[in-house]
C-alpha positions in Angstrom: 174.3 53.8 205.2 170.8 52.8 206.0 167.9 54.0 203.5 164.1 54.7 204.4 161.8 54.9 201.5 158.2 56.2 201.8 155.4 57.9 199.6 154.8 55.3 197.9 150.7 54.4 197.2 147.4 54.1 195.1 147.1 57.3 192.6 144.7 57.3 189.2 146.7 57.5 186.4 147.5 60.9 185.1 148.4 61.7 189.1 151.6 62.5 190.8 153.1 61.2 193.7 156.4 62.1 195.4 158.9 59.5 197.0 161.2 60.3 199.6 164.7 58.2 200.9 165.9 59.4 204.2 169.8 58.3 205.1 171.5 57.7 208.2 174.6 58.5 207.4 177.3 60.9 209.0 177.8 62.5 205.2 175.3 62.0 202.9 176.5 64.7 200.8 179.1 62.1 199.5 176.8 59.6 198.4 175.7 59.4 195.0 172.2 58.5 195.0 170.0 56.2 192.7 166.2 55.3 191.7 165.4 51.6 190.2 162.1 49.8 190.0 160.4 46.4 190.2 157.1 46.5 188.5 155.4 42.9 188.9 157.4 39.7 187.5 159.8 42.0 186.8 162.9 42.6 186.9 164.7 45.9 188.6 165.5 48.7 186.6 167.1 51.7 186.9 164.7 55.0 186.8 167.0 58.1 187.9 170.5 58.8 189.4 171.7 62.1 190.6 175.4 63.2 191.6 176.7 63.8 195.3 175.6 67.3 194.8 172.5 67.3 193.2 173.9 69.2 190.1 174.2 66.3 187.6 171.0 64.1 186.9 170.3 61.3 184.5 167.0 59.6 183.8 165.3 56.7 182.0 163.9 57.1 178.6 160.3 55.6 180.5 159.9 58.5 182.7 162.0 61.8 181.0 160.0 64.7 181.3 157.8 62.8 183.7 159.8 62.1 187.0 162.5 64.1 189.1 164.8 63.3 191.3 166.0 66.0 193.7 168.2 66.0 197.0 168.4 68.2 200.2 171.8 67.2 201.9 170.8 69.4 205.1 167.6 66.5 205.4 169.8 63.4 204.5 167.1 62.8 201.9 166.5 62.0 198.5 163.2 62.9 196.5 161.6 61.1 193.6 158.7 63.7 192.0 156.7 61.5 190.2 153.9 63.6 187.7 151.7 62.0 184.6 151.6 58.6 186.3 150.6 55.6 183.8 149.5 51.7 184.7 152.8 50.9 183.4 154.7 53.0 186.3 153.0 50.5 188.7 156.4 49.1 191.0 158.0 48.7 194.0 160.1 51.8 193.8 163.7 51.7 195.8 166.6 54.0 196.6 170.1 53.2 196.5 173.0 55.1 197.2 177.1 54.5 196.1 179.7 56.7 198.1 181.7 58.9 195.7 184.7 61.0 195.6 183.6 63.6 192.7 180.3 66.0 192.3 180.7 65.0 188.8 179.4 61.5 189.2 175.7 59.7 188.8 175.4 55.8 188.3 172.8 54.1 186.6 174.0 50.3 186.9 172.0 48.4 189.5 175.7 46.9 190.5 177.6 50.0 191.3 175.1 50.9 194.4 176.2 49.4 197.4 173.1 49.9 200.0 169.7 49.8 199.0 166.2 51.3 201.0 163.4 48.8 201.7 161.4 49.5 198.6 157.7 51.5 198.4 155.1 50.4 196.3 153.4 52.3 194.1 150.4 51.3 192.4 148.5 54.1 189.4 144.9 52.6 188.2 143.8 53.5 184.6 
């Protein structure tokens, strides 16, 4: 599957900006899908996961409360709502998705995803 991220940009910190992954793939509703992060000099690090369906979610301690990750399976496309933006979010935000058998499942090791989206960057000033 191929993965398109966009949204990414410059916001003020306290801001909100919202990510978007679009797939090409014949049945995205069987992909599991995944957030991770790169801020600068970094490395990557997992941010969100959410199940096939949408139904089971899992976040970071960093951005609980702050970020959501939503799906639309009729738009192949995965969201990232980003709100209460700080310096410290500043990355190069990618998706990632792992095929699964089960609506049960979300994955937040970097290693269980097997195709990855180009990566957007987003940048919050203080």
């Amino acid at each position: 599957v191929q993965l398109q991220a966009s949204g990414g940009g410059l916001v003020q910190a306290g801001g909100s900006l919202r990510l978007s992954c679009a797939a090409s793939a014949r049945t995205f509703s069987n992909y599991a899908m995944g957030w991770f992060r790169q801020p600068p000099g970094k490395e990557r690090e997992f941010i969100a996961a959410c199940s096939r369906n949408g139904a089971n979610t899992y976040y970071a301690d960093s951005v609980k409360g702050r970020f959501a990750i939503s799906r639309d399976n009729t738009k192949d496309t995965v969201y990232l709502q980003m709100n209460s933006l700080k310096p410290e979010d500043t990355a190069v935000y990618y998706c990632a998705s792992k095929i699964t058998s089960s609506d049960a499942y979300y994955f937040t090791f970097r290693g269980s995803y097997a195709s990855w989206g180009q990566g957007t960057l987003v940048t919050v000033s203080s």
